[in-house]
C-alpha positions as CSV (number, residue, x, y, z in Angstrom):
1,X,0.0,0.0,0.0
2,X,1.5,3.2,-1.1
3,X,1.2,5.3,2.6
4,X,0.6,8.6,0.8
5,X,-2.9,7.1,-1.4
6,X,-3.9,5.1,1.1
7,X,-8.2,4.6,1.1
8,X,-9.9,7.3,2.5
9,X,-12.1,5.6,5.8
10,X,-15.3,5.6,4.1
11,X,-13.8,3.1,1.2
12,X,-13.2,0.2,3.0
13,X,-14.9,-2.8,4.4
14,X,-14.9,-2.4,7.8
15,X,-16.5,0.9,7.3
16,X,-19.7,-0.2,6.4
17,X,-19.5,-3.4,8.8
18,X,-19.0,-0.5,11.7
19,X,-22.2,1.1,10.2
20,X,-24.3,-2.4,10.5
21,X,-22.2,-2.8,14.1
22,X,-23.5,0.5,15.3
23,X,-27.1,0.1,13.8
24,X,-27.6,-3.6,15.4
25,X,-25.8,-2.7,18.9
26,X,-23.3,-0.2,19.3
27,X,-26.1,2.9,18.9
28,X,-28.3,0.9,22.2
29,X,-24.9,0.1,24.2
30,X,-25.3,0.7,27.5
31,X,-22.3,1.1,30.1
32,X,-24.2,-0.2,33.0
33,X,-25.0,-3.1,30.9
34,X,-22.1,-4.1,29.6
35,X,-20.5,-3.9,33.1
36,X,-22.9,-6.3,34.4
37,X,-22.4,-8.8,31.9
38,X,-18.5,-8.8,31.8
39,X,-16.9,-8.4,35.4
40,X,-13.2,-8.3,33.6
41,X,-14.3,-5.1,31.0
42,X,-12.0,-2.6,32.7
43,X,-8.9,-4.7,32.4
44,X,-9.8,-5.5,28.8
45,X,-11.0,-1.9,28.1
46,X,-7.7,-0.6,29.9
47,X,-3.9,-0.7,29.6
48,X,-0.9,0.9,30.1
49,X,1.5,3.3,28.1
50,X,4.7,5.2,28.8
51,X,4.0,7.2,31.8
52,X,0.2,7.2,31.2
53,X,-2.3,4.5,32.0
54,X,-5.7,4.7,30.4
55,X,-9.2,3.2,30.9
56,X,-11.6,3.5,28.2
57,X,-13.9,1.0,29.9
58,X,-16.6,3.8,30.4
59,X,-16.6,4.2,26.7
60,X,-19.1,3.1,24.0
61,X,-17.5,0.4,22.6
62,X,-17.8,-3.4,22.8
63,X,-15.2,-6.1,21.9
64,X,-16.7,-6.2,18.3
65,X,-17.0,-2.9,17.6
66,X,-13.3,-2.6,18.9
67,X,-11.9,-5.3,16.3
68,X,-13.7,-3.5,13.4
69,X,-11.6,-0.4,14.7
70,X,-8.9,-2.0,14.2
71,X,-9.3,-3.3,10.7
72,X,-10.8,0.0,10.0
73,X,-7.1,1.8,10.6
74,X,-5.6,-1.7,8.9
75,X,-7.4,-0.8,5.7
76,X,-6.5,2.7,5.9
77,X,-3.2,1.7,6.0
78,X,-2.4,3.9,9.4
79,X,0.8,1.7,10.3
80,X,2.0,2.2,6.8
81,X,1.4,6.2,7.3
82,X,3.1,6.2,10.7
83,X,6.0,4.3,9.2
84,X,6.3,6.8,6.5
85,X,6.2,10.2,8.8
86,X,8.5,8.3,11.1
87,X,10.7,8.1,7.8
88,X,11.0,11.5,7.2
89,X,8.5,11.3,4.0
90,X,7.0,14.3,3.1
91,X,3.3,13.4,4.1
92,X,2.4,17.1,4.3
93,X,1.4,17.1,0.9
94,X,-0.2,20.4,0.3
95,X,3.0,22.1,1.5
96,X,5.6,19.6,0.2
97,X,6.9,18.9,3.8
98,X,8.1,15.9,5.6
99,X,6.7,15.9,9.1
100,X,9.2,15.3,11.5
101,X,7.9,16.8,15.2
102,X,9.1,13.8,16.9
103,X,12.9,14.6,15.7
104,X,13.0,16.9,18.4
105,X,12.8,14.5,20.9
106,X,14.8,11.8,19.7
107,X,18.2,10.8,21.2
108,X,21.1,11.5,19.3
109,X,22.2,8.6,17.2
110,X,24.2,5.9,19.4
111,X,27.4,4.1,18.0
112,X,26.3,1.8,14.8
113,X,22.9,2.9,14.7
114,X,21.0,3.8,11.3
115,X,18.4,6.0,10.0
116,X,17.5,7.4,6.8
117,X,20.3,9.9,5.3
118,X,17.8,12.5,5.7
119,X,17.0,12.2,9.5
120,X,20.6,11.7,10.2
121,X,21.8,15.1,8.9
122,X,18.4,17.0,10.2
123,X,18.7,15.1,14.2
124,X,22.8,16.3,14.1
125,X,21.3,19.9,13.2
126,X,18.5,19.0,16.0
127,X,20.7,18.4,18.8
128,X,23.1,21.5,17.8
129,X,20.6,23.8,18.1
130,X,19.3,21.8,21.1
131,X,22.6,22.2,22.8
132,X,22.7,25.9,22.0
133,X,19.3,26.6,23.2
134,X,19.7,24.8,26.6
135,X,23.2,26.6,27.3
136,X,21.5,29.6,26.9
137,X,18.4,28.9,29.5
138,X,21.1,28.0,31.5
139,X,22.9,30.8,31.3
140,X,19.5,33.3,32.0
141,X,18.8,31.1,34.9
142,X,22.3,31.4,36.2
143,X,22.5,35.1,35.5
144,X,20.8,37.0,38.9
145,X,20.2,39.9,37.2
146,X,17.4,38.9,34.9
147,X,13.8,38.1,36.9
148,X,11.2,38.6,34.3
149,X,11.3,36.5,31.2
150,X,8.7,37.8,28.7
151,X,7.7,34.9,25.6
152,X,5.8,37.7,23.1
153,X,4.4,34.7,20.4
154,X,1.2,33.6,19.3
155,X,-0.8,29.8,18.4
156,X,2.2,27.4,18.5
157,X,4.8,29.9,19.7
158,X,2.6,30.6,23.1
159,X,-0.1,28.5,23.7
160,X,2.4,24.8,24.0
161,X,5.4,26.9,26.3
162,X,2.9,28.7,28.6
163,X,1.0,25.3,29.3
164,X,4.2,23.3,29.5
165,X,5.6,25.9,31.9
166,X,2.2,26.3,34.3
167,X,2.2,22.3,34.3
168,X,5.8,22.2,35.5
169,X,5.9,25.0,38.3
170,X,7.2,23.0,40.7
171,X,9.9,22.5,38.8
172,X,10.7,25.8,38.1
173,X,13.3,28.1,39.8
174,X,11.7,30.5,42.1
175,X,14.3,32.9,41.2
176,X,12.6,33.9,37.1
177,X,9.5,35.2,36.8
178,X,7.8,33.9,33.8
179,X,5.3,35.9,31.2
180,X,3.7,35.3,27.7
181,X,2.2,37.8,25.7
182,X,0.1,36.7,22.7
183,X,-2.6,38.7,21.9
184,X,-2.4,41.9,20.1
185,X,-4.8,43.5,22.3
186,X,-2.8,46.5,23.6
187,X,-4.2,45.5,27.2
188,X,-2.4,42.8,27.9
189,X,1.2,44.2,27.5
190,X,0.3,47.6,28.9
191,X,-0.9,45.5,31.8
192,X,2.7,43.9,32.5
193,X,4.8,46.6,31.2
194,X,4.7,48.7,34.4
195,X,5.5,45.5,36.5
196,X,8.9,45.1,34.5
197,X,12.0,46.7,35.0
198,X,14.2,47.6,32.1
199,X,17.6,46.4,33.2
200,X,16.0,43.1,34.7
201,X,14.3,41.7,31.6
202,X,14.6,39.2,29.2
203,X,12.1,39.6,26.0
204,X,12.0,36.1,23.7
205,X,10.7,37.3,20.3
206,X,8.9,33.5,18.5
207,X,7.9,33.9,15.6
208,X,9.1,31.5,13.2
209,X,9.3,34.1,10.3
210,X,9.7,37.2,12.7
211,X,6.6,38.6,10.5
212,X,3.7,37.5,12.1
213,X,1.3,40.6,12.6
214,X,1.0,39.8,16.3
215,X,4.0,39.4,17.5
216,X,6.1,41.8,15.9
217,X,3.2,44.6,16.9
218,X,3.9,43.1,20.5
219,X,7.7,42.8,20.0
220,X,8.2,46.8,18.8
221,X,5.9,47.4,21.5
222,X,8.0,46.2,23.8
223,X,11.5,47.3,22.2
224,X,9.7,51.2,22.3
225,X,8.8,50.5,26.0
226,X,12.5,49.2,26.6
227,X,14.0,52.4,24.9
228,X,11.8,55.0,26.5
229,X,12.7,53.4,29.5
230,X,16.5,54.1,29.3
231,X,17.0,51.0,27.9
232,X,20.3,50.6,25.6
233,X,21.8,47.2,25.1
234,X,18.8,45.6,23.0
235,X,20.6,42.4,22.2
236,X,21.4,41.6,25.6
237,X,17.9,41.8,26.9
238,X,16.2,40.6,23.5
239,X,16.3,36.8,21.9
240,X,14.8,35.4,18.7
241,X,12.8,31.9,18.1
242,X,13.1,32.1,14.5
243,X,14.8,31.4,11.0
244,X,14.6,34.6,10.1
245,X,18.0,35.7,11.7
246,X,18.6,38.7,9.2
247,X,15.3,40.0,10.4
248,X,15.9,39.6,13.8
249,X,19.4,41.2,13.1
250,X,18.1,44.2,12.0
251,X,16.0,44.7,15.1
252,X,18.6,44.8,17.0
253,X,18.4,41.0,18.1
254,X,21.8,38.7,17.5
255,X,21.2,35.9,19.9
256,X,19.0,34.0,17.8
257,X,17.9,30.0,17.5
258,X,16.2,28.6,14.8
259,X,14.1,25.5,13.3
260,X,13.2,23.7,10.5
261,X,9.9,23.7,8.2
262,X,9.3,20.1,8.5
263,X,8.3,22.1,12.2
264,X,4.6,22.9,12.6
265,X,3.7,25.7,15.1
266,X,2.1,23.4,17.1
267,X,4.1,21.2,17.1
268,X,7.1,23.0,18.1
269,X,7.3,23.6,21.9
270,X,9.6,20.6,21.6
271,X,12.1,23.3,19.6
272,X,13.8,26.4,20.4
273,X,10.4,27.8,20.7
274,X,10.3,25.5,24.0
275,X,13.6,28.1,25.4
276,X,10.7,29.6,27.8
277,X,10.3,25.9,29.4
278,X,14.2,25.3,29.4
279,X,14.9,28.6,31.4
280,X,11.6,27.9,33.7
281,X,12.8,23.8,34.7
282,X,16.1,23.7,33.3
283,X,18.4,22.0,30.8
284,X,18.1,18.5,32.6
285,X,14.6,18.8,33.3
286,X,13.9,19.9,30.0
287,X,15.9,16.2,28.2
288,X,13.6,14.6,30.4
289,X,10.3,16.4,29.0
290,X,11.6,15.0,25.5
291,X,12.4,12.0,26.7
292,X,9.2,11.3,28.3
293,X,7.9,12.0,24.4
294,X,10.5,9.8,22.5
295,X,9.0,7.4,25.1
296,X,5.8,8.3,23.3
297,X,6.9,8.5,20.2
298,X,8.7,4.8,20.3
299,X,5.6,3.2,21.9
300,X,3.3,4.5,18.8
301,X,5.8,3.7,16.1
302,X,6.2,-0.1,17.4
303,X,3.1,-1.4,19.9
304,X,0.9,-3.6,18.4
305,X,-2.3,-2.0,17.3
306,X,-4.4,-4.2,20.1
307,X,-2.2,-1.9,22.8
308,X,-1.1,1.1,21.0
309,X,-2.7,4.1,22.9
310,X,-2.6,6.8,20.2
311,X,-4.5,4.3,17.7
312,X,-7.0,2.9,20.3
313,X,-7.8,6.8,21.1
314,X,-7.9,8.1,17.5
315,X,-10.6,5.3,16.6
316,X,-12.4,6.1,19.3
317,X,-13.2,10.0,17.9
318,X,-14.0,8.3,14.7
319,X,-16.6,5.8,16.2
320,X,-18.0,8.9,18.7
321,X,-18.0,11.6,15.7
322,X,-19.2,9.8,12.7
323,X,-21.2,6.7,14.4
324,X,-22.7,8.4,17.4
325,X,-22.6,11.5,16.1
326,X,-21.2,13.3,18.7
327,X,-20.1,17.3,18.1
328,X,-17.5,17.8,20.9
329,X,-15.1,16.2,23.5
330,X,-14.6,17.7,26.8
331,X,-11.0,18.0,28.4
332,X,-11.5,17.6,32.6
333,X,-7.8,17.7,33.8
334,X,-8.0,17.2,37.3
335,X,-4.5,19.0,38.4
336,X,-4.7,23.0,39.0
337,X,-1.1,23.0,36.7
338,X,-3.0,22.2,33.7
339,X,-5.3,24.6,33.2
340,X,-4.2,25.5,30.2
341,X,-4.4,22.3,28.7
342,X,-7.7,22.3,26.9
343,X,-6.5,25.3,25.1
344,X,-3.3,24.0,23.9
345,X,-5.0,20.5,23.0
346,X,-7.8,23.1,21.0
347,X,-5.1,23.9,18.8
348,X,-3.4,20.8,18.7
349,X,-6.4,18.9,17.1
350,X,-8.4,21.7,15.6
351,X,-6.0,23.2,13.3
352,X,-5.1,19.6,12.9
353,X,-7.9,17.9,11.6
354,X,-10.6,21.0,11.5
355,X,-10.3,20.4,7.5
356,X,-13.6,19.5,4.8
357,X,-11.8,18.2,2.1
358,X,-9.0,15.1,1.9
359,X,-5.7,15.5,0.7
360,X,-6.5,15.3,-3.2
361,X,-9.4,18.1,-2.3
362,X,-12.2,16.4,-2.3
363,X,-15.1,17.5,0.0
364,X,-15.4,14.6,2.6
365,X,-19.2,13.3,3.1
366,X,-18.6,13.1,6.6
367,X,-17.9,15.0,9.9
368,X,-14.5,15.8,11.2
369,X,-12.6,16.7,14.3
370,X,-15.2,17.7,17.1
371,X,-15.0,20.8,18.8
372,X,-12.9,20.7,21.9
373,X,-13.2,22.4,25.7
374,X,-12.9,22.4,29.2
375,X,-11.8,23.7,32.5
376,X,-10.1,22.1,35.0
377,X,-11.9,19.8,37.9
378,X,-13.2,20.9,40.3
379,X,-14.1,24.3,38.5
380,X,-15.6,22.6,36.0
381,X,-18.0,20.8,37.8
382,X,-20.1,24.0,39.3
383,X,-20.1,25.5,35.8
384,X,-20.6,23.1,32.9
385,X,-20.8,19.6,34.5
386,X,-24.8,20.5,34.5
387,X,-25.2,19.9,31.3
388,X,-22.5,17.1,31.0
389,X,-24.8,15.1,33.3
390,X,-28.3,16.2,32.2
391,X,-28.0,18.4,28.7
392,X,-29.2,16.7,25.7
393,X,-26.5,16.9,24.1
394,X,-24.1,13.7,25.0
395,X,-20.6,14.8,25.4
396,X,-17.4,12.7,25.8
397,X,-15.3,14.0,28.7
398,X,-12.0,13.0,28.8
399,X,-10.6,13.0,32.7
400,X,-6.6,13.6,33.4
401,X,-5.6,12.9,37.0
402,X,-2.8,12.5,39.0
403,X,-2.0,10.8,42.0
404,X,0.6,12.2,43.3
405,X,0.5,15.7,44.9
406,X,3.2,18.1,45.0
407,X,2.2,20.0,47.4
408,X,1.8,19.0,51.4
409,X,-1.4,20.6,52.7
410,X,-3.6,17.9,54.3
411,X,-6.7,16.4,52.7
412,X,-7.0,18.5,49.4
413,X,-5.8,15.8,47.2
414,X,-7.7,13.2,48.3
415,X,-11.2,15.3,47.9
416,X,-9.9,16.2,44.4
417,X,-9.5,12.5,43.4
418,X,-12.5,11.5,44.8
419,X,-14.4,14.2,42.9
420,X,-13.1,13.2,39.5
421,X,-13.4,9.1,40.3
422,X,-17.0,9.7,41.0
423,X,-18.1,12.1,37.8
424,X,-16.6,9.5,36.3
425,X,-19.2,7.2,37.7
426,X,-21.8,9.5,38.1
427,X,-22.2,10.1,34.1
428,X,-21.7,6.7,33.9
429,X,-24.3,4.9,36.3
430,X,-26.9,8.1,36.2
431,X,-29.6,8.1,38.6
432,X,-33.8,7.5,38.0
433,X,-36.0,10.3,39.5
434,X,-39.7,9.6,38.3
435,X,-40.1,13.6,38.6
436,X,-37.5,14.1,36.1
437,X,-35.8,16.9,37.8
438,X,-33.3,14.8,39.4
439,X,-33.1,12.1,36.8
440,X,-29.6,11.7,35.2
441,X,-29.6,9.5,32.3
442,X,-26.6,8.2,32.7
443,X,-24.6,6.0,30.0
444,X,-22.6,9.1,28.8
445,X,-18.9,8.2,28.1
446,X,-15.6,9.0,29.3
447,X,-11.9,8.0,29.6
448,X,-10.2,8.3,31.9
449,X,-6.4,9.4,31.8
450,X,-3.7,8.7,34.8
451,X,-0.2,9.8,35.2
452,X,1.5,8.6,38.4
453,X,3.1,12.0,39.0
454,X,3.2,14.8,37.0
455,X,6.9,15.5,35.6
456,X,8.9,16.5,32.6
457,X,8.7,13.2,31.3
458,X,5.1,11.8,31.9
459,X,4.0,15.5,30.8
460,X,6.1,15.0,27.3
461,X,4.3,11.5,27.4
462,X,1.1,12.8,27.5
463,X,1.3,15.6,24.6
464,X,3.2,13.3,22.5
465,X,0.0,10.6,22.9
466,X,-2.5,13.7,22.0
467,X,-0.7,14.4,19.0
468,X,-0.3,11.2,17.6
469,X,-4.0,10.5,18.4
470,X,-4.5,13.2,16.0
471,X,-2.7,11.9,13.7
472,X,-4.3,8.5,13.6
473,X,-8.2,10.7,13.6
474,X,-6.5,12.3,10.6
475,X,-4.8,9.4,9.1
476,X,-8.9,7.5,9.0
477,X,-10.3,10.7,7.5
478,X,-8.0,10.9,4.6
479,X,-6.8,14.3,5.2
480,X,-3.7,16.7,6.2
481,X,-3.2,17.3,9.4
482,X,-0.2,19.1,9.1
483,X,-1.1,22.4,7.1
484,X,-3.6,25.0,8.6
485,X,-4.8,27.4,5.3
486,X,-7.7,27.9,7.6
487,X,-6.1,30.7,9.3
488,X,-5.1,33.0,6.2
489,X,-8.3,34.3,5.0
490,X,-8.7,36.5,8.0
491,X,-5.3,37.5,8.0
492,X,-5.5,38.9,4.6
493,X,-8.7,40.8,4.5
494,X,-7.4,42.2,7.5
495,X,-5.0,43.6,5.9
496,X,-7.2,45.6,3.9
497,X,-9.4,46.5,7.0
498,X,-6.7,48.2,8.8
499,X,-5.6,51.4,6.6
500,X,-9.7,51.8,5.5
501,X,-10.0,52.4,9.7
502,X,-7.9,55.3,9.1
503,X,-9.3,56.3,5.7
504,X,-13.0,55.7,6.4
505,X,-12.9,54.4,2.8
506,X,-15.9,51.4,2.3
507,X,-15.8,51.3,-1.5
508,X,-16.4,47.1,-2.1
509,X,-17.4,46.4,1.3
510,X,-20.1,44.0,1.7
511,X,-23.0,46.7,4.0
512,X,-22.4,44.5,7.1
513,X,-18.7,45.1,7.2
514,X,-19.0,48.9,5.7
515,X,-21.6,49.8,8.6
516,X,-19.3,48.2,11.4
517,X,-16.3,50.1,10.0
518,X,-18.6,53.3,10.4
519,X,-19.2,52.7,13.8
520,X,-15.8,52.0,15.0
521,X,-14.7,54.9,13.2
């Protein structure tokens, strides 16, 4: 099977044997049920991966249904299409691009081992750069007169560093305060501005091409703040994420470290653009953060397909979004340090797979990536859990726990576990109230996701084992994951908006957008 034409999901068998699966049983499944009838269902509907162990016993699915899964992503050839991203082919077809995210992470060659001509020369070029980024966090964490660290990016180049360093606070050194500035929204850097101090400062400009309209607006923002503060020595207090170093030169920048195309923003933290997360936890703690991915990364590329996590999750979405029909997935993680992680996982999966045609352009007769969202637990549960339990929508929740604490004060963890055990159950098992105010219905999915502490490593784990389950929801679908054109339209016809703010000029305005352009004049 050539990986790169491989059958689109709706072409094969075991397609249509999941749509008579799901019209004789799977649609009437119930949880309760099937828990009743098979006292061993959450070790079969369970297992354990590289830092993460996962039961999807609470889930929809049934021993048949999950073997026609798997010969679903057999006939779709999903091995074959690991193998070949995993080879450095260019499966980014649209842009040309081999997709190589999980080069980042990989350990540098040892003596006698082998790989593609291609991956050999890019992972040398990987762990230079690596080296060079890491001795310079080391160097800002060692140097006592910088405290504030300010990331100015956007998507990729904020939303992956700022959850990675929130997750890891209590790894970080007490002695750097760390900030990120994305939107260009004038309020948010006038807010931190005045809590800065010129000669104490370190600004990381990320931008990839050191054009995006964001972050540059932030980034001279910031360089006119610095100078009409006194400020002088720009390239001391100023670093680049980028390829763009003669950019970056002329703004007065020459400490600069780059990446490579095969690189998509969201897939980057893992890069130079990850230099907020090396100076927060450290060059040692960040090599564990990628190798808690390779980890990942190695258990995707060679599991079998009965225990590979990433697979088992990414057929999943497919049975819940085009089966069952289901709109959305919400993300419950149970740890206050990753808060941000429904936002970065938005991103992650869709910009991924938010697409309507397959990679030759064909419109696709079929739904795509749900919408993603969440809050963390126990917040989440006095604001949106109402309608999780009772709405008639059905929404799978995915929970994230840990079960360690890293912090000592009594009784807290304990009442936080407890609470996301029993939502667990509670959507599960429901409740019958003849009055129907109290009635939970019950049978509403989830699955449930457990790291043992939360680290460098088992975070890397886990965000390697989101994206590659959005590879294998992609992979099924038939379409590129890897290229986001979704984003441009906006960008350009902003473009035009902009000087006809100034000019009040509406000539070839549709009335809508003329009439708000009057108003906001």
């Amino acid at each position: 099977m050539d990986a790169l034409n491989r059958p689109r999901c709706d072409a094969v068998p075991a397609w249509t044997q999941l749509q008579a699966q799901f019209e004789k049983s799977g649609a009437a499944l119930d949880l309760r049920q099937a828990f009743a009838a098979d006292p061993q269902r959450f070790e079969a509907f369970s297992q354990d991966a590289p830092y993460v162990f996962a039961d999807l016993s609470k889930n929809r699915i049934d021993a048949v249904t999950q073997s026609l899964l798997f010969n679903l992503a057999r006939q779709c050839g999903v091995e074959q299409y690991r193998d070949a991203m995993f080879a450095g082919e260019k499966i980014n077809t649209t842009e040309g691009r081999a997709v190589m995210h999980f080069l980042l992470r990989k350990s540098a060659l040892a003596q006698g081992e082998s790989a593609p001509a291609a991956i050999k020369n890019d992972l040398a070029e990987v762990h230079a750069t690596l080296d060079a980024m890491l001795g310079f966090a080391e160097q800002v964490r060692a140097d006592a007169a910088i405290t504030d660290v300010v990331n100015i990016g956007i998507g990729g180049s904020d939303l992956g560093p700022l959850m990675a360093t929130l997750a890891l606070d209590a790894f970080a050194t007490p002695t750097k305060r760390m900030h990120f500035v994305s939107n260009v929204d004038g309020h948010e850097l006038a807010a931190l501005l005045p809590r800065l101090k010129v000669e104490s400062t370190l600004f990381l400009i990320a931008s990839k091409t050191f054009t995006t309209t964001e972050t540059m607006t932030n980034a001279r923002s910031a360089k006119a703040w610095f100078e009409a503060q006194g400020g002088t020595d720009t390239a001391r207090h100023f670093a680049a994420l980028t390829t763009n170093v003669a950019a970056a030169n002329s703004f007065g920048i020459s400490t600069t470290f780059g990446f490579w195309d095969w690189v998509g923003g969201r897939y980057s933290m893992w890069s130079a653009i990850g230099l907020p997360i090396a100076i927060a936890i450290g060059a040692g703690n960040f090599r564990d953060f990628l190798a808690g991915a390779q980890a990942m990364d190695e258990h995707f590329r060679t599991a079998p397909m009965e225990q590979n996590l990433p697979i088992r999750l990414g057929l999943l979405d497919v049975w819940y979004r085009n089966f069952h029909g289901f709109t959305s997935r919400s993300i419950a993680p149970y740890h206050s340090a990753l808060r941000r992680l429904p936002a970065y996982l938005q991103q992650l999966e869709m910009e991924s797979n938010g697409k309507q045609v397959d990679v030759q352009g064909r419109k696709l007769p079929f739904d795509t990536c749900p919408v993603l969202w969440g809050e963390p637990g126990t917040n989440g549960q006095h604001a949106y859990f109402q309608m999780l339990h009772q709405g008639t929508d059905v929404v799978p929740v995915e929970f994230v726990a840990v079960k360690k604490p890293r912090h000592s004060l009594p009784g807290h963890h304990n009442i936080l576990l407890a609470n996301v055990v029993a939502q667990a159950q509670a959507l599960m098992v429901g409740k019958e109230d003849a009055g129907g105010h109290r009635n939970f219905p019950g049978n509403r999915p989830s699955t449930f996701l457990l790291l043992d502490d939360l680290t460098p490593a088992s975070l890397g784990a886990l965000i390697a084992l989101q994206e590659h389950r959005v590879f294998v929801s992609g992979a099924l679908w038939g379409i590129n994951s890897f290229d986001q054109w979704g984003v441009e339209l906006g960008k350009v016809l902003a473009k035009d908006i902009e000087p006809r703010l100034l000019s009040g000029d509406v000539a070839g305005l549709d009335s809508s957008t003329a009439g708000l352009l009057s108003k906001l004049r």
